[in-house]
N, C-alpha and C positions, 0 to 999 in steps of 0.2 A: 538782222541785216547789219552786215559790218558798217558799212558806211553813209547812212543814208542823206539825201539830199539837205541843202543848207533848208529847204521848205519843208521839211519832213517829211514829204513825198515817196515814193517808188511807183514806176507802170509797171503792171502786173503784166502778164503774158497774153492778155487778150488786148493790151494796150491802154488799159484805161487806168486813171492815176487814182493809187490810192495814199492812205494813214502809212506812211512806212512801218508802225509795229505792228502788221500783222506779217512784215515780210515777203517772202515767196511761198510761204509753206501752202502748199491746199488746203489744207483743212482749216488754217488760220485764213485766208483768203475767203473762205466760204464765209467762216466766221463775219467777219466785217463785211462781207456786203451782203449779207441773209441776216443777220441777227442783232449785232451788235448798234445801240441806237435808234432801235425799234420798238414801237411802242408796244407794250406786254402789259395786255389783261390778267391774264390767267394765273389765278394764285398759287399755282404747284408751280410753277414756271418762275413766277416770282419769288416763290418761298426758296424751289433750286436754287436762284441768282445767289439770294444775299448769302444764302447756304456757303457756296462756292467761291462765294468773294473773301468770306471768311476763312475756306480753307488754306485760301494761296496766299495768303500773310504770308512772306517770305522766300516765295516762288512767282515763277514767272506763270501768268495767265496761260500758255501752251501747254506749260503743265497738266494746269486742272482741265484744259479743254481734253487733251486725250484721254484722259481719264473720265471724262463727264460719264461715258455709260457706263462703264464700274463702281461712280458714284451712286447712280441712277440705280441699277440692278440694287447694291445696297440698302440704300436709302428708300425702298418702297418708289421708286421714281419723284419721291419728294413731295409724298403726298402725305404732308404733317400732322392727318386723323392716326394716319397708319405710324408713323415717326413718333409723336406723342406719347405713344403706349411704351417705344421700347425700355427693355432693360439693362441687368449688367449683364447679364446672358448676351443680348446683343452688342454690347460694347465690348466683350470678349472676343465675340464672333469678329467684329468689324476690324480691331487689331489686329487680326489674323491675314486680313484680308490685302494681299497684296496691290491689288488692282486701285487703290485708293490711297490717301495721306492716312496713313497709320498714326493719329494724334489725339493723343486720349481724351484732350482737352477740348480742342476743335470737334472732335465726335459728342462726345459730352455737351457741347454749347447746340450742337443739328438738334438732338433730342429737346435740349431745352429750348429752344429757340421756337419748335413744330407746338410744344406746349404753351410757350409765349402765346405764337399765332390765334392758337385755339382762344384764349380770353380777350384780343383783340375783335375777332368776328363775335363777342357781346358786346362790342359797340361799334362796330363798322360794318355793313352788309358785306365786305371783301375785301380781300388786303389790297387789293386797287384802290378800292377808294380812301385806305388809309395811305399809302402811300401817296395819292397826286394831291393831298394837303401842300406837301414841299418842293413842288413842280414850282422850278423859279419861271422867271419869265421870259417869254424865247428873248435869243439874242438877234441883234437886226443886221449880223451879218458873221460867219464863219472864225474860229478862232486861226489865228495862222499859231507856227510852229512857236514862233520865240513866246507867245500868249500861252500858249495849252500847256509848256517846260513850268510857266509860273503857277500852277493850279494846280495842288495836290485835293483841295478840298474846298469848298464855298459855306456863307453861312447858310445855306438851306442845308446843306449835307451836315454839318454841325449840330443843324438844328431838329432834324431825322435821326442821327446819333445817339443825342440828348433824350431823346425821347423814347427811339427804344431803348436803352439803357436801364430810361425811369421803370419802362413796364418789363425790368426784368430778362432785355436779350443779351446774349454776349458776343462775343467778337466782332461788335459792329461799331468801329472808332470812324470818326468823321473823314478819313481816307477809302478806309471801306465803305461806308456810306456812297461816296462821290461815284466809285468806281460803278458800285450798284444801278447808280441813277443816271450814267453813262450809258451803260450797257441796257437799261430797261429802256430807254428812251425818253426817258425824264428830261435830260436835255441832249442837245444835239453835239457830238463833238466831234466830227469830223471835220477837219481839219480844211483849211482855205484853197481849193484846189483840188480836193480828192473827192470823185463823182457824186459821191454821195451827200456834200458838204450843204449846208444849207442853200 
């Protein structure tokens, strides 16, 4: 959105106010008010997330969202038993693959990353429950606009970082972390006014 409100705002076409970065677009529009900020069990879902957040280093999240099911088709739909095993056989395939970020390095870290997972679930029953270790604590009331510009990262997202790092994940820097834990619903970030806001 060219211009969005001094509140960060936009009414969407059914009239109800949202997060101005999802736009007008539909698809970003579904996005934010079906998904984004919602709380996610499901470890293929979540292993997708951080997958994805890692991809868009350097792109804008519309990006990877169109692309999600070309990611998906690829990736086993992100089911990191299946992801784990691949090769360079696959990582040849995957450059090829135009439907996706062609980044040898980012594809290289999804493998590693599905193999990560695997040594995690020998000590956590699911990546849920390692993840809401860093589930800070709700906030007692909505961030507004000039709040959420000052927040690229918190010390729990730092501290998720740190930690997958230690256990060997890659492209997961305390920015990507934050974004992750946004998006899973880890915390709330819709913004002070937008229907979905605390």
């Amino acid at each position: 959105m060219k211009n969005p409100s001094p509140d960060g705002l936009i009414t969407g076409p059914d009239g109800l106010t949202r997060c101005a970065w999802c736009t007008k677009d539909e698809q970003y529009l579904k996005y934010h008010d079906q998904e984004w900020g919602r709380g996610v069990s499901d470890d293929f879902r979540l292993f997708e997330k951080i997958c994805l957040e890692g991809f868009q280093a350097g792109l804008s999240w519309l990006t990877i969202l169109r692309k999600r099911e070309n990611f998906r088709a690829a990736f086993a739909h992100f089911d990191f038993y299946q992801v784990a095993t691949f090769t360079e056989a696959d990582i040849t395939r995957l450059l090829q693959d135009p439907g996706i970020i062609r980044h040898r390095g980012k594809i290289r870290s999804t493998i590693n990353n599905a193999q990560r997972a695997l040594h995690l679930l020998s000590e956590f029953p699911d990546l849920h429950s390692y993840f809401l270790q860093f589930q800070p604590a709700s906030r007692k009331s909505p961030l507004t606009y000039a709040e959420a510009l000052e927040i690229t990262f918190t010390p729990e997202s730092i501290a998720l970082s740190k930690d997958l790092k230690k256990r060997g994940w890659t492209f997961v820097g305390p920015t990507t972390a934050y974004a992750f834990m946004q998006a899973m619903g880890l915390v709330n970030d819709h913004l002070k006014g937008c229907h979905l806001a605390l």
